[in-house]
Backbone as numpy.savetxt, mean C-alpha at the origin, in Angstrom:
# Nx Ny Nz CAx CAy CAz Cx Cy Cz
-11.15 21.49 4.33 -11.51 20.20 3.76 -10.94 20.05 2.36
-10.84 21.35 1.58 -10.16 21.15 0.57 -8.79 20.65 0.01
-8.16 21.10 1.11 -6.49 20.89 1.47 -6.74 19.61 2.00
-7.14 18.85 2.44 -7.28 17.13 3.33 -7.51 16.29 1.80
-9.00 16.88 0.95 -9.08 15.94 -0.26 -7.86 15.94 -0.89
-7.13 17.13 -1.53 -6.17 17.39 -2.37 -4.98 16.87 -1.62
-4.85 16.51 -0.46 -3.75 15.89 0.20 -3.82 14.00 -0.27
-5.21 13.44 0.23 -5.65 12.43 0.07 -5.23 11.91 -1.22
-5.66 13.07 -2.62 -5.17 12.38 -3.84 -4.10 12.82 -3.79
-2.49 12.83 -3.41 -1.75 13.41 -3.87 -1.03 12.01 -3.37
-1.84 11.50 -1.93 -1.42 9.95 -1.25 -1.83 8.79 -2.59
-2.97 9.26 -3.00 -3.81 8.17 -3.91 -2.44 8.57 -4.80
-2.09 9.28 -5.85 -1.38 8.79 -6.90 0.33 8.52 -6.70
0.47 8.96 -5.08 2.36 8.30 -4.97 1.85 7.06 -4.48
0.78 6.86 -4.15 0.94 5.09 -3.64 0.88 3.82 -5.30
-0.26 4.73 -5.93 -0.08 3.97 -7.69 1.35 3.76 -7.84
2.19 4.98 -7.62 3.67 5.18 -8.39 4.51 4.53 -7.92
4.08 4.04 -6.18 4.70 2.82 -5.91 4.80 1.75 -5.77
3.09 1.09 -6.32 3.31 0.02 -7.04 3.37 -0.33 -8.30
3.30 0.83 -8.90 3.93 0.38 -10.20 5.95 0.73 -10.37
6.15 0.95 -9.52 7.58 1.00 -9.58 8.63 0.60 -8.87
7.91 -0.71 -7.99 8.89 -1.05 -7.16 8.63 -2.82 -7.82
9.47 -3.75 -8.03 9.62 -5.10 -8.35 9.19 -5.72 -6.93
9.76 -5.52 -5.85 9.44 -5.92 -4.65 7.87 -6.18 -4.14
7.80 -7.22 -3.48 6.65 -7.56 -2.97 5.94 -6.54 -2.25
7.13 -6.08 -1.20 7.01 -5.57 -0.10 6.80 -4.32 -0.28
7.65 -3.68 -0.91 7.25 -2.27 -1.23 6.20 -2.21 -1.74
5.86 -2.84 -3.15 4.09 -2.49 -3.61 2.99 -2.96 -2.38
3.55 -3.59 -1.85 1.93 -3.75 -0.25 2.18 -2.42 0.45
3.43 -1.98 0.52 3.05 -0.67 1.21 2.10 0.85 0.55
2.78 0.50 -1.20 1.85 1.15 -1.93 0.57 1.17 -1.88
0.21 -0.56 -2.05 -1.03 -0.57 -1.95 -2.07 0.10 -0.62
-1.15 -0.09 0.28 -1.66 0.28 1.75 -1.90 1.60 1.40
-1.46 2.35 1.16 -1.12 4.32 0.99 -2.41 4.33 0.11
-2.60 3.98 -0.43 -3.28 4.05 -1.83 -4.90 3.79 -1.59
-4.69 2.35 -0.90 -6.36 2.32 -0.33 -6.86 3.26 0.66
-5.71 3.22 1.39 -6.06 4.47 2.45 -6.89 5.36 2.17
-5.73 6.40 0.85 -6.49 7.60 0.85 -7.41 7.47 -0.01
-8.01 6.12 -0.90 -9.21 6.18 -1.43 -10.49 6.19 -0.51
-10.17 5.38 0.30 -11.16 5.14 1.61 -11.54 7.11 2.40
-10.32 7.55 2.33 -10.51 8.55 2.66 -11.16 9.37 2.18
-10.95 9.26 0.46 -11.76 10.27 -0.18 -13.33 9.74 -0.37
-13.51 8.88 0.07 -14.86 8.28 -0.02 -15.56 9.24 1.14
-14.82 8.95 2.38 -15.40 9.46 3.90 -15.60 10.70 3.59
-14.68 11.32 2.95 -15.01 12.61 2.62 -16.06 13.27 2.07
-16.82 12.34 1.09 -18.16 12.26 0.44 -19.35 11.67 1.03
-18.85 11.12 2.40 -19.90 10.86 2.97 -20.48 9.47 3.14
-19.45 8.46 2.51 -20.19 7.07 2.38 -19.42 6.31 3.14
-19.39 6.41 4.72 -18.67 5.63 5.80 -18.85 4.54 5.74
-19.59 4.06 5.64 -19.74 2.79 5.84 -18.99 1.82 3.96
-19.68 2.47 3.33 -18.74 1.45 2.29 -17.15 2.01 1.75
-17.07 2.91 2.65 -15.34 3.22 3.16 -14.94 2.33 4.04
-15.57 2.12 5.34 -14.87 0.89 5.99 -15.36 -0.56 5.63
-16.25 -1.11 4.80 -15.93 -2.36 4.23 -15.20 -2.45 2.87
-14.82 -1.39 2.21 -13.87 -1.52 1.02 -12.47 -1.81 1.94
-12.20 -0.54 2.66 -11.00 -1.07 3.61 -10.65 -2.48 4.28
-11.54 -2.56 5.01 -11.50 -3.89 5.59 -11.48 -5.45 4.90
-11.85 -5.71 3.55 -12.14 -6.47 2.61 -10.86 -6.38 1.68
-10.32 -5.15 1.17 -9.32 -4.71 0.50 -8.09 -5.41 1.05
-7.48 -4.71 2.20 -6.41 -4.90 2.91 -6.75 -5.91 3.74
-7.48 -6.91 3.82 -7.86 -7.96 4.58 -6.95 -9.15 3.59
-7.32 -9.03 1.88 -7.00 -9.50 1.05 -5.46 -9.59 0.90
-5.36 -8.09 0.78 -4.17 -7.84 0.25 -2.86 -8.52 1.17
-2.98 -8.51 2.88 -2.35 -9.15 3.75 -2.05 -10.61 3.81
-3.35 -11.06 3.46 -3.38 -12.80 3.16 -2.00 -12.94 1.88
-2.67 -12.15 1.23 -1.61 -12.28 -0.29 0.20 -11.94 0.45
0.69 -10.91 0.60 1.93 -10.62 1.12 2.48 -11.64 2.23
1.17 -11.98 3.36 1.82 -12.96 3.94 2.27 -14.58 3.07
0.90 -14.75 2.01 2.10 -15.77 1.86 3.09 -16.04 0.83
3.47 -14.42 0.12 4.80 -14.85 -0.54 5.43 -14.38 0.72
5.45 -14.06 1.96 6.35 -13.63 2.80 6.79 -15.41 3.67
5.58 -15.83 3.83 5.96 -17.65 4.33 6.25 -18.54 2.93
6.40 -17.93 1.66 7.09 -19.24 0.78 8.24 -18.88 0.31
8.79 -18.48 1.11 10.61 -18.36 1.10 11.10 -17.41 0.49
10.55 -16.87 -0.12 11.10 -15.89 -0.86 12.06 -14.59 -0.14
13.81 -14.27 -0.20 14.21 -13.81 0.11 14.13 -12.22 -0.15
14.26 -11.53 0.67 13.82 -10.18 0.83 15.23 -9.12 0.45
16.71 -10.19 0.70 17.68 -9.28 -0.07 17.55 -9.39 -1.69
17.40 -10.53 -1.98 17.13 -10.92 -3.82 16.15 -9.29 -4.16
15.03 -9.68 -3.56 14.02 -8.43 -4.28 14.87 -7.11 -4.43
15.70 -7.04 -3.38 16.61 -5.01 -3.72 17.16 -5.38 -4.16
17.30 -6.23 -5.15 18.79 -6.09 -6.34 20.16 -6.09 -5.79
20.10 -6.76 -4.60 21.54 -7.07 -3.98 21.74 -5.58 -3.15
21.06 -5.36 -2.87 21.20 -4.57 -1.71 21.36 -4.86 -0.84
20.35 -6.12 -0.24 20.57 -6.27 0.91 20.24 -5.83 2.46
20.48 -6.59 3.43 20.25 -6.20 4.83 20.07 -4.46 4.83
21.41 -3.62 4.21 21.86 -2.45 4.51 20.27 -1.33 3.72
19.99 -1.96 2.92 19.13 -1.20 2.51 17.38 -1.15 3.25
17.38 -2.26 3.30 16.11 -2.64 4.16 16.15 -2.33 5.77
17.45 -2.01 5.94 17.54 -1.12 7.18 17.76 0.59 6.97
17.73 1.09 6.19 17.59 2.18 5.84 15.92 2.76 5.86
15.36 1.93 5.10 13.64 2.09 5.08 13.21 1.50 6.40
């Protein structure tokens, strides 16, 4: 169990690092995703299931509404990689 918590935060602080370091919409929702995860996780871990799955569910319920709609107000997805482009977003 020790190795699962210490895994959990190791998810909790690369998911911070990737939303604080990506300009992209898209990439910080994935951060954010990683990030709630393993907070939710480290909650379960302590025992408080239930306000682990309504932080989750409420959290990323939010956070989806939000991404979907800069994802429906046009906003182009090569602009955000700095001219990267198709080639890069097919790489990830």
């Amino acid at each position: 169990l020790t190795y699962f918590v210490l895994f959990l935060g190791l998810f909790f602080v690369l998911g911070g690092l990737a939303v604080a370091s990506n300009p992209s919409l898209y990439y910080g929702e994935v951060g954010l995703v990683l990030a709630s995860t393993a907070g939710c996780g480290w909650l379960l871990s302590l025992g408080v299931s239930f306000v682990s799955l309504v932080l989750f569910m409420v959290y990323l319920g939010g956070m989806s509404v939000d991404c979907l709609f800069f994802v429906f107000s046009g906003r182009s997805f090569s602009r955000d990689l700095g001219g990267i482009g198709c080639y890069g977003a097919g790489v990830v």
